[in-house]
PDBQT receptor file of N, H, CA, C and O in Angstrom, charges set to zero:
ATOM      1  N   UNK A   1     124.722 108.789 122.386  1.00  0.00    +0.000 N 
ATOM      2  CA  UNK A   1     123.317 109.058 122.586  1.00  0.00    +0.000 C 
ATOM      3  C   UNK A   1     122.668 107.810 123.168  1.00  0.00    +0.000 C 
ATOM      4  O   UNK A   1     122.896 106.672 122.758  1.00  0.00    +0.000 OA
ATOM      5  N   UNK A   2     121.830 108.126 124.170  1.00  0.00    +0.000 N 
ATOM      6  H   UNK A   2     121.644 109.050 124.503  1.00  0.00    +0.000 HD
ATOM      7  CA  UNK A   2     121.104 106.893 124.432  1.00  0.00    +0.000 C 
ATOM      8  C   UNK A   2     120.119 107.257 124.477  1.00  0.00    +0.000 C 
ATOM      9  O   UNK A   2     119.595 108.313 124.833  1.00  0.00    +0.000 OA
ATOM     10  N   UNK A   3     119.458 105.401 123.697  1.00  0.00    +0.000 N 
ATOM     11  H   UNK A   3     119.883 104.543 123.408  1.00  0.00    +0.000 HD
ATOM     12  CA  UNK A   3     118.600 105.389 122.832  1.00  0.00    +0.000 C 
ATOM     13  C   UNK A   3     117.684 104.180 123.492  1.00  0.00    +0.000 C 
ATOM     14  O   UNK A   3     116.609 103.765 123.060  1.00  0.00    +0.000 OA
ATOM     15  N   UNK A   4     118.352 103.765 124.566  1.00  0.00    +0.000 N 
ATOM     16  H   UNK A   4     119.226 104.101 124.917  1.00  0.00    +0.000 HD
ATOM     17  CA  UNK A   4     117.409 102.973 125.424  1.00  0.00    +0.000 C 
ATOM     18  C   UNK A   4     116.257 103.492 125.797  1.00  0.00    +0.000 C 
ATOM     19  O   UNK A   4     116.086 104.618 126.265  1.00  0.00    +0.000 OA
ATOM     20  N   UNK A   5     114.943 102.144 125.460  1.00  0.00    +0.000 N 
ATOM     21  H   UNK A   5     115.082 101.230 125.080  1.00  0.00    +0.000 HD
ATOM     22  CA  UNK A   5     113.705 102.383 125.384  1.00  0.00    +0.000 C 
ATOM     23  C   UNK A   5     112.950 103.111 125.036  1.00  0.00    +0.000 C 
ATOM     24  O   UNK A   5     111.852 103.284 125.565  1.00  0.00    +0.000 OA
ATOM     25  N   UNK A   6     113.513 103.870 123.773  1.00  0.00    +0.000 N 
ATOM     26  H   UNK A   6     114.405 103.729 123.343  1.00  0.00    +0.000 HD
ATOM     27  CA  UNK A   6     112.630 104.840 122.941  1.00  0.00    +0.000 C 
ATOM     28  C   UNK A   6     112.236 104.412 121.785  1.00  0.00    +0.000 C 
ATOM     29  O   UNK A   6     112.953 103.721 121.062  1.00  0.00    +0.000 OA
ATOM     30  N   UNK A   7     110.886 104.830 121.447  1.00  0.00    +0.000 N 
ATOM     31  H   UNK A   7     110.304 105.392 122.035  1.00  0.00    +0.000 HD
ATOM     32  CA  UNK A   7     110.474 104.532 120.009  1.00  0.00    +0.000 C 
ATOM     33  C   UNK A   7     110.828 105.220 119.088  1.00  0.00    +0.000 C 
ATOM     34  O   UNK A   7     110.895 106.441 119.233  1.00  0.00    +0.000 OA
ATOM     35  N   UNK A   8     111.171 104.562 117.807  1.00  0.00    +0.000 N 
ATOM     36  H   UNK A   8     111.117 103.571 117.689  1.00  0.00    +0.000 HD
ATOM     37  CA  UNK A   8     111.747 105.635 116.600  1.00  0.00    +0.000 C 
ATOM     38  C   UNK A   8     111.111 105.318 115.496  1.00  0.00    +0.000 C 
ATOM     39  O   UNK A   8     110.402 104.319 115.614  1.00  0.00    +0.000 OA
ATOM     40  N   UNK A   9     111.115 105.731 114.648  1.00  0.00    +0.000 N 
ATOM     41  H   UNK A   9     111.690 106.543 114.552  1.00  0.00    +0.000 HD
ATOM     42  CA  UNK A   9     110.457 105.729 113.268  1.00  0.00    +0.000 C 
ATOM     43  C   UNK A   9     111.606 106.601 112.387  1.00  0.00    +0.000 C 
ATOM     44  O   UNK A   9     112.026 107.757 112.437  1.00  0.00    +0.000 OA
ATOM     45  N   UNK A  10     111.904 105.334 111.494  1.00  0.00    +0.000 N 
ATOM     46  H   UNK A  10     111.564 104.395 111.453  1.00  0.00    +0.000 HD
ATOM     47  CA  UNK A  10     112.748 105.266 110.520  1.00  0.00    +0.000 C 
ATOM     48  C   UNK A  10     112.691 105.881 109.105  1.00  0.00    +0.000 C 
ATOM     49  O   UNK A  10     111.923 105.162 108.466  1.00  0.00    +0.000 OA
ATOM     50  N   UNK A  11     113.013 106.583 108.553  1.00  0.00    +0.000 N 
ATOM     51  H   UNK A  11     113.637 107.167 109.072  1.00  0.00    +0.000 HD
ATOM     52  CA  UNK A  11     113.087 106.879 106.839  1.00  0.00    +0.000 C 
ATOM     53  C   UNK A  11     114.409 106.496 106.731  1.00  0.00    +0.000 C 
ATOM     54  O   UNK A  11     115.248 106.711 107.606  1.00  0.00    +0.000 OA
ATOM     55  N   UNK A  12     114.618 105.940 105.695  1.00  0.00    +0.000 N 
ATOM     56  H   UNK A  12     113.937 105.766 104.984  1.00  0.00    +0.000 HD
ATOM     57  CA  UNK A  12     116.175 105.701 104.962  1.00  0.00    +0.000 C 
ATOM     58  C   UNK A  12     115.568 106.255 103.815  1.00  0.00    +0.000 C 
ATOM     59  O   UNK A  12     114.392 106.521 103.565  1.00  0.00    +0.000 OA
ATOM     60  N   UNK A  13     117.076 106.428 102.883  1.00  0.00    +0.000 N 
ATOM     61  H   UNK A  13     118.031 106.212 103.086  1.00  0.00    +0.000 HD
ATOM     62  CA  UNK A  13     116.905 106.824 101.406  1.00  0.00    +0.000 C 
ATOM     63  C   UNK A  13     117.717 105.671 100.425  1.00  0.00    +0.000 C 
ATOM     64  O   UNK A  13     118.735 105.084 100.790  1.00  0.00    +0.000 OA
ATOM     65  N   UNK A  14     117.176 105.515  99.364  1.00  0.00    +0.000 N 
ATOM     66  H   UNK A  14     116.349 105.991  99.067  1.00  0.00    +0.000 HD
ATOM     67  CA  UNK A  14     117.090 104.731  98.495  1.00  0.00    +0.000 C 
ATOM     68  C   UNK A  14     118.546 104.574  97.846  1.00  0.00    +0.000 C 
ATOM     69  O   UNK A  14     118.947 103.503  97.391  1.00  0.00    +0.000 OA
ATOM     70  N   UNK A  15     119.354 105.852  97.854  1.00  0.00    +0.000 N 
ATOM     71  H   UNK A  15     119.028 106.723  98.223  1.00  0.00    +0.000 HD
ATOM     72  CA  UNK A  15     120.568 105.844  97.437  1.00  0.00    +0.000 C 
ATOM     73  C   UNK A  15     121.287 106.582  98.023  1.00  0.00    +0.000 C 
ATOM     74  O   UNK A  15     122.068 107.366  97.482  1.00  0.00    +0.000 OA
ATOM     75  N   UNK A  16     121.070 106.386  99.626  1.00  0.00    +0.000 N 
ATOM     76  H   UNK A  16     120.436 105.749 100.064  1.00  0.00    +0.000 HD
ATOM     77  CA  UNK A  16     121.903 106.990 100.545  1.00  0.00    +0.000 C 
ATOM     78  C   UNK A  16     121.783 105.815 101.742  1.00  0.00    +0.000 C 
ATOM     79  O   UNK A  16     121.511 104.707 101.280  1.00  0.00    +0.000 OA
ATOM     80  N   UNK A  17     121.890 105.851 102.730  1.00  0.00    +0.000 N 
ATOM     81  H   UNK A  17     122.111 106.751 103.106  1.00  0.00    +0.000 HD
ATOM     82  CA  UNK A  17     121.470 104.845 103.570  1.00  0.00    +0.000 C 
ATOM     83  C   UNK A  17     119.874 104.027 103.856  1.00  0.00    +0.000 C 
ATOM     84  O   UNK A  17     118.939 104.589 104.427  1.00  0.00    +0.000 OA
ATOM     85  N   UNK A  18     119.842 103.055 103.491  1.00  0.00    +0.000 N 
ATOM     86  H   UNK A  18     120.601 102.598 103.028  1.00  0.00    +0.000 HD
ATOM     87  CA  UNK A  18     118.380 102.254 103.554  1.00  0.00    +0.000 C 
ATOM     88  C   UNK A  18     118.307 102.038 105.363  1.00  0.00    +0.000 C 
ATOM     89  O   UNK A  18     119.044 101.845 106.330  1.00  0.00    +0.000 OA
ATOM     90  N   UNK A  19     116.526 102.272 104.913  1.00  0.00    +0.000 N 
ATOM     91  H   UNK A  19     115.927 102.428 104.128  1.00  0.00    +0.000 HD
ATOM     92  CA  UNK A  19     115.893 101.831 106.227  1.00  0.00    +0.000 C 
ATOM     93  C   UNK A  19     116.298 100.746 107.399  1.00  0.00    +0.000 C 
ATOM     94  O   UNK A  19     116.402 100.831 108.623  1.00  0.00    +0.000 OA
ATOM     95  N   UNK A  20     116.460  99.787 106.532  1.00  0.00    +0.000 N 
ATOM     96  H   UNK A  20     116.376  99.719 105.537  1.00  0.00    +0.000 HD
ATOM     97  CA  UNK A  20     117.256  98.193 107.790  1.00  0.00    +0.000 C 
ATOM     98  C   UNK A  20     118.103  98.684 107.689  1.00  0.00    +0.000 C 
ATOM     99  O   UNK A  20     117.774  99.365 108.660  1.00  0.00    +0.000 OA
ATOM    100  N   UNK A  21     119.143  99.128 107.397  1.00  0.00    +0.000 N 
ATOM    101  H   UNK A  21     119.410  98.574 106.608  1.00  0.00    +0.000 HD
ATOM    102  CA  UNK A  21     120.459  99.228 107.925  1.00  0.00    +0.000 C 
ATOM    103  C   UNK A  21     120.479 100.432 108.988  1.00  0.00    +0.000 C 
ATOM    104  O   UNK A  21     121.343 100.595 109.850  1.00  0.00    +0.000 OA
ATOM    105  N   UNK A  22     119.431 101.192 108.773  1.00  0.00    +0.000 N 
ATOM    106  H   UNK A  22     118.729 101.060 108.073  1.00  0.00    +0.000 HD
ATOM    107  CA  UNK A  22     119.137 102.184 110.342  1.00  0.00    +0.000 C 
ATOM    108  C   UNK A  22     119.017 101.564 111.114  1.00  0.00    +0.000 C 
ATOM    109  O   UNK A  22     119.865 101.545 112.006  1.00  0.00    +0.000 OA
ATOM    110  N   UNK A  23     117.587 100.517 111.168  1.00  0.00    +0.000 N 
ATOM    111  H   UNK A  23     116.898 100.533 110.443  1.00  0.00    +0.000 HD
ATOM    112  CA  UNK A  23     116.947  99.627 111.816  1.00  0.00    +0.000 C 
ATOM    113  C   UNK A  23     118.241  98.870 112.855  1.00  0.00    +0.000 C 
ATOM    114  O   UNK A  23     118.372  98.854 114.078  1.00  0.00    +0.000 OA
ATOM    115  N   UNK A  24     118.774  98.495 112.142  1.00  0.00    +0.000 N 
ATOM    116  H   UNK A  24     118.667  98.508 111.148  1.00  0.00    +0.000 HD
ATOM    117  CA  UNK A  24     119.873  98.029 113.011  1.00  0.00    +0.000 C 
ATOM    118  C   UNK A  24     120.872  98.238 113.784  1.00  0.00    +0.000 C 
ATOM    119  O   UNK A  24     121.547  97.454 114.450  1.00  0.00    +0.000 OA
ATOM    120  N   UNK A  25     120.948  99.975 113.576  1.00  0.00    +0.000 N 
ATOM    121  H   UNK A  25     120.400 100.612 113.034  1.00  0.00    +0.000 HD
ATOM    122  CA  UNK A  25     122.235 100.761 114.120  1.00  0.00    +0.000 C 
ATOM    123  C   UNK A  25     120.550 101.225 115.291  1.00  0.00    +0.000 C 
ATOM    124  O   UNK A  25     120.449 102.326 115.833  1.00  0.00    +0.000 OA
ATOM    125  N   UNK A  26     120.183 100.849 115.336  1.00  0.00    +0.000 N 
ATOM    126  H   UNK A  26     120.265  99.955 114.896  1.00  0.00    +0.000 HD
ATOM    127  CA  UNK A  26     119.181 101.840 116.167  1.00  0.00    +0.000 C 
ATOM    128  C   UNK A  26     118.607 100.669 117.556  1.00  0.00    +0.000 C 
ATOM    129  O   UNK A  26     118.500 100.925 118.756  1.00  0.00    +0.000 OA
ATOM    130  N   UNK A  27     118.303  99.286 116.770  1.00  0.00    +0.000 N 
ATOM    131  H   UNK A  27     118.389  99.079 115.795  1.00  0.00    +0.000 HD
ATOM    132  CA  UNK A  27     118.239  98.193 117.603  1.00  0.00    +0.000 C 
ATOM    133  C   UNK A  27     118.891  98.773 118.160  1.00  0.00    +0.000 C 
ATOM    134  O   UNK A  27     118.658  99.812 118.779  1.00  0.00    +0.000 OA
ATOM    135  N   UNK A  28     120.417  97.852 117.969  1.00  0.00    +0.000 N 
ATOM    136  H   UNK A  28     120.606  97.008 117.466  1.00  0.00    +0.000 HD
ATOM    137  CA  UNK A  28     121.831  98.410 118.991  1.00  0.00    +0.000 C 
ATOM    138  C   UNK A  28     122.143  98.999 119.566  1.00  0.00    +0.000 C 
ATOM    139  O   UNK A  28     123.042  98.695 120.351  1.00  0.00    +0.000 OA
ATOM    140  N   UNK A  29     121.471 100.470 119.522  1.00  0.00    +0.000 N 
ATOM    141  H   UNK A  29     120.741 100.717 118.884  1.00  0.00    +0.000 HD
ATOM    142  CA  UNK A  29     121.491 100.556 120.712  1.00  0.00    +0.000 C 
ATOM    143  C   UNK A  29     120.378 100.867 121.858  1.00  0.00    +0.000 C 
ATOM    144  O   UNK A  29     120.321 101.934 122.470  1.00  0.00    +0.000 OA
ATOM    145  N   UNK A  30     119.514  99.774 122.045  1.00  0.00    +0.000 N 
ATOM    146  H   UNK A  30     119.560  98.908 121.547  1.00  0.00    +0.000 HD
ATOM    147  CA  UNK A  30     118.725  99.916 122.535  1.00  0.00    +0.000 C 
ATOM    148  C   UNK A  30     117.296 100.352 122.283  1.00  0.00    +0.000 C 
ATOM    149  O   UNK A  30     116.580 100.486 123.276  1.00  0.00    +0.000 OA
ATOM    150  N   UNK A  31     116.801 100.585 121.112  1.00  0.00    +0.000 N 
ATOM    151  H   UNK A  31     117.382 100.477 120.306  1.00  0.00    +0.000 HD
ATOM    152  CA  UNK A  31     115.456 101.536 120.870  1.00  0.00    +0.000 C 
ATOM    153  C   UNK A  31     114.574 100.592 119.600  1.00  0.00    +0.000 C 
ATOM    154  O   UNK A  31     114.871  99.922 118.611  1.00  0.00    +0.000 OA
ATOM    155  N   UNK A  32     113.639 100.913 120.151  1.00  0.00    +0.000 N 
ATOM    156  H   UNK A  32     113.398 101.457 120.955  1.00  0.00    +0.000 HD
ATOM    157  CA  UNK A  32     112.727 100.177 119.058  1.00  0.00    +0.000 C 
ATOM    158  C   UNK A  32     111.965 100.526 117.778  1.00  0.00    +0.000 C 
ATOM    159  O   UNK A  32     111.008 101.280 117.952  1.00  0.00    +0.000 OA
ATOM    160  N   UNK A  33     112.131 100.245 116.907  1.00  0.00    +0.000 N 
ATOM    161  H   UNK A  33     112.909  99.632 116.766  1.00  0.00    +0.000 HD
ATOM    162  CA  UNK A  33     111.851 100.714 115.674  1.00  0.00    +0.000 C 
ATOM    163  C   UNK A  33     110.210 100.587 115.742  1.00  0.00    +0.000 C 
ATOM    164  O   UNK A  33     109.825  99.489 116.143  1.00  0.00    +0.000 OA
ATOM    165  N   UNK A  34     109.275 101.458 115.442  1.00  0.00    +0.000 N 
ATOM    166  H   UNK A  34     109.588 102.351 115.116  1.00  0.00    +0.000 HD
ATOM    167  CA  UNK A  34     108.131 101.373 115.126  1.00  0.00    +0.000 C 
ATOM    168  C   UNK A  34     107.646 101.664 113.832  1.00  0.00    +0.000 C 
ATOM    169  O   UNK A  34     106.448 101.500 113.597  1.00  0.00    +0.000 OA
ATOM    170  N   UNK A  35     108.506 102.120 112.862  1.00  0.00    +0.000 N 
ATOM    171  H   UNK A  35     109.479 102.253 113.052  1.00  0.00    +0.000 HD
ATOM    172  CA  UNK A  35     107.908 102.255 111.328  1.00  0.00    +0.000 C 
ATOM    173  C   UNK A  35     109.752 102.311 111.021  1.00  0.00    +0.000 C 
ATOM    174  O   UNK A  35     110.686 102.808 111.650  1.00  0.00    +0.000 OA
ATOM    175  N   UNK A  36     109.643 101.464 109.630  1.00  0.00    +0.000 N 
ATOM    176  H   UNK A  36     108.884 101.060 109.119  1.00  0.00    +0.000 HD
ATOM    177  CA  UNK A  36     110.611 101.746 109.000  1.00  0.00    +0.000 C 
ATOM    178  C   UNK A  36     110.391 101.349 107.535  1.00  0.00    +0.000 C 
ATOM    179  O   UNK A  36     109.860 100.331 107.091  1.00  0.00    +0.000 OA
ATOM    180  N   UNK A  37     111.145 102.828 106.627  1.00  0.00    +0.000 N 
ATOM    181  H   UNK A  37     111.576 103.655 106.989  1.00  0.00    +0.000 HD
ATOM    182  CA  UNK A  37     110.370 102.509 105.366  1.00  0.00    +0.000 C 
ATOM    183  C   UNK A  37     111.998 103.356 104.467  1.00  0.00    +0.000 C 
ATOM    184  O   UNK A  37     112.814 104.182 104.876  1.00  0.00    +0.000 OA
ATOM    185  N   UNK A  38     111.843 102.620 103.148  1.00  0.00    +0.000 N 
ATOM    186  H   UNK A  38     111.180 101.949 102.816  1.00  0.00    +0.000 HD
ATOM    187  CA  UNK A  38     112.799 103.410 102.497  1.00  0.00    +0.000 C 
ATOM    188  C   UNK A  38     112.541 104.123 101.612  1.00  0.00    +0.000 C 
ATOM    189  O   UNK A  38     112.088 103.560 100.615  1.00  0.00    +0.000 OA
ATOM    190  N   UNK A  39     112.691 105.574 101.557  1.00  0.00    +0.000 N 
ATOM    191  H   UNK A  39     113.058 106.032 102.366  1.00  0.00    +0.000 HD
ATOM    192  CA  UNK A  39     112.047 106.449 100.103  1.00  0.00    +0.000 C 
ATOM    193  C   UNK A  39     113.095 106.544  99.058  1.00  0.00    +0.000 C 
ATOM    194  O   UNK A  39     114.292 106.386  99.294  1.00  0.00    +0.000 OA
ATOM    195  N   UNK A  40     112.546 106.833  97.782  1.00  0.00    +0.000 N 
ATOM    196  H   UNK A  40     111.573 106.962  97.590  1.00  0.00    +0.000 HD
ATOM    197  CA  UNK A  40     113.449 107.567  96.720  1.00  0.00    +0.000 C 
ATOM    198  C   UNK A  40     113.022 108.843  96.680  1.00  0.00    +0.000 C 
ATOM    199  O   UNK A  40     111.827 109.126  96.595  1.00  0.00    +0.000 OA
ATOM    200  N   UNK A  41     113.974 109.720  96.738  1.00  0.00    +0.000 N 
ATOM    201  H   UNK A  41     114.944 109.490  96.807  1.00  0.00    +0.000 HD
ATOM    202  CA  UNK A  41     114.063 111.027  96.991  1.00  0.00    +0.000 C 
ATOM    203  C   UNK A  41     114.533 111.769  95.757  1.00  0.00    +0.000 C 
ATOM    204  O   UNK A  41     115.759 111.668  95.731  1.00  0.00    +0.000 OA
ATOM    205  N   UNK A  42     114.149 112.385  94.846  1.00  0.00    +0.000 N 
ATOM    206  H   UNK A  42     113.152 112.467  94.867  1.00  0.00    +0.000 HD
ATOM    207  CA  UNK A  42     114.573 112.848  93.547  1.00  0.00    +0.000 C 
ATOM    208  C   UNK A  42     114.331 114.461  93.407  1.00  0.00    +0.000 C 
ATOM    209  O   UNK A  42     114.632 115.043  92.365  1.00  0.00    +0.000 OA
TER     210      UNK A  42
């Protein structure tokens, strides 16, 4: 997927994959994070 020069907005989950660690698979490839936040989901 390319992800060059698009804006994204992030949810991670609290006990599944967290927000920065999206953040970073998403940098990489190319796209810019504009909100990133981590929920607990119960």
């Amino acid at each position: 997927m390319d992800l060059a020069g698009k804006r994204v907005i992030i949810v991670g989950e609290r006990d599944g994959v967290p927000g920065p660690a999206i953040e970073a698979c998403v940098r990489s490839a190319g796209a810019e994070p504009v909100m990133v936040q981590t929920q607990c989901f119960v």
